[in-house]
N, C-alpha and C positions, 0 to 999 in steps of 0.2 A: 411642856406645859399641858397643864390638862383640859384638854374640849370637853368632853360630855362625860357624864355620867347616869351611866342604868341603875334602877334601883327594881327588882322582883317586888311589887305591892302588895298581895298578898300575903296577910300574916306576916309581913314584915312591918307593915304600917298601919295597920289595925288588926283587932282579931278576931280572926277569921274563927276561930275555935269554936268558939259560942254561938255563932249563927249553926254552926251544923248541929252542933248538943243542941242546940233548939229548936230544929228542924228533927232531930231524932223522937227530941220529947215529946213535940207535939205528934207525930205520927204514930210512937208505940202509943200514948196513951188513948189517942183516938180508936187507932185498932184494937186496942185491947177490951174499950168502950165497946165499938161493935160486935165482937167476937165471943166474948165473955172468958177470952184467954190472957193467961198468966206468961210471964216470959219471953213474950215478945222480942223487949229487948235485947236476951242473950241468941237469941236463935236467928235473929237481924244480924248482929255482930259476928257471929258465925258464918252466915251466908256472906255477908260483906268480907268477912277477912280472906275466907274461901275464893274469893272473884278478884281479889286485889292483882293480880296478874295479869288478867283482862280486861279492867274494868279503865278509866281515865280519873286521874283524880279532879276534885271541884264540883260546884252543884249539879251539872248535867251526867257527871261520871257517877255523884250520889243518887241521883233520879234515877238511872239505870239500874241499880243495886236495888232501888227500893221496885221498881219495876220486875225485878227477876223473884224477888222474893214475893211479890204478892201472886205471882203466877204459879211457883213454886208451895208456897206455906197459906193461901188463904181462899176459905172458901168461895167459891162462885158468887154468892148470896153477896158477899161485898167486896170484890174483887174491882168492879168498876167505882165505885165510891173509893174506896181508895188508892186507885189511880188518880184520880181527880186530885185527892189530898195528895200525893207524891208529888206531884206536877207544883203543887201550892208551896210546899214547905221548901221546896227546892228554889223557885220562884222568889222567894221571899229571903233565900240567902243571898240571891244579886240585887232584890231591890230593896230593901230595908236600910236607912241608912247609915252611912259608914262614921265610925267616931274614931279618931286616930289616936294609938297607942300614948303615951305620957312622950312627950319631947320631941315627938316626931314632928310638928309645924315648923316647933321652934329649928329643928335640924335642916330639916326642907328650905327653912328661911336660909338659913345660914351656906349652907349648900348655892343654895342658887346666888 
C-alpha cells in the first residue's frame, strides 16, 4: 500500500519558465537602457551557459550568474544599479505568485 508521495514542485506544478524569461527580460532591457548597448541578451546567455557547471540552478543560482556577469561585462558607472536590479528580478521569481499548471489542483485533489 502506498503511504506518501513526493512530488518535485518546481516546474512540475507551475511554470517556473516564465518567471526566469521575465526576470531575464526585464534585466537585459534595463541594462541595455543604461548602457546604451545592444546584445546583452546573447552575451548574458553565454556567460550563463559558460558557468552552468558551477553555478546552482534556481533564482539564487540565477542571481549569481547575473552577479558574475555584471562584474565581468559592465561598466563601473552602473555596476551597483544593477546589482540592485539582479537581486530584484531574482526576488520576484520566489515572490510573485504561483498559478498552477492546467489539472494540477484537480490532481493534487485526487492524490490526496
Amino acid at each position: 500500500m502506498i503511504e506518501c508521495i513526493s512530488i518535485d514542485a518546481d516546474d512540475t506544478l507551475w511554470d517556473e519558465a516564465s518567471r526566469f524569461a521575465a526576470a531575464e527580460a526585464r534585466f537585459v532591457e534595463t541594462v541595455e537602457g543604461w548602457t546604451q548597448r545592444t546584445g546583452v541578451k546573447i552575451a548574458l546567455r553565454e556567460y550563463h551557459f559558460g558557468r552552468l557547471d558551477s553555478v546552482a540552478f534556481g533564482p539564487w543560482g540565477y542571481r549569481e550568474v547575473l552577479h558574475g556577469y555584471i562584474r565581468q561585462s559592465l561598466p563601473a558607472s552602473v555596476a551597483e544599479r544593477a546589482e540592485e536590479l539582479a537581486h530584484d528580478v531574482c526576488s520576484a521569481i520566489v515572490t510573485d505568485p504561483f498559478t498552477p499548471l492546467p489539472g494540477v489542483v484537480e490532481a493534487l485533489d485526487e492524490l490526496r
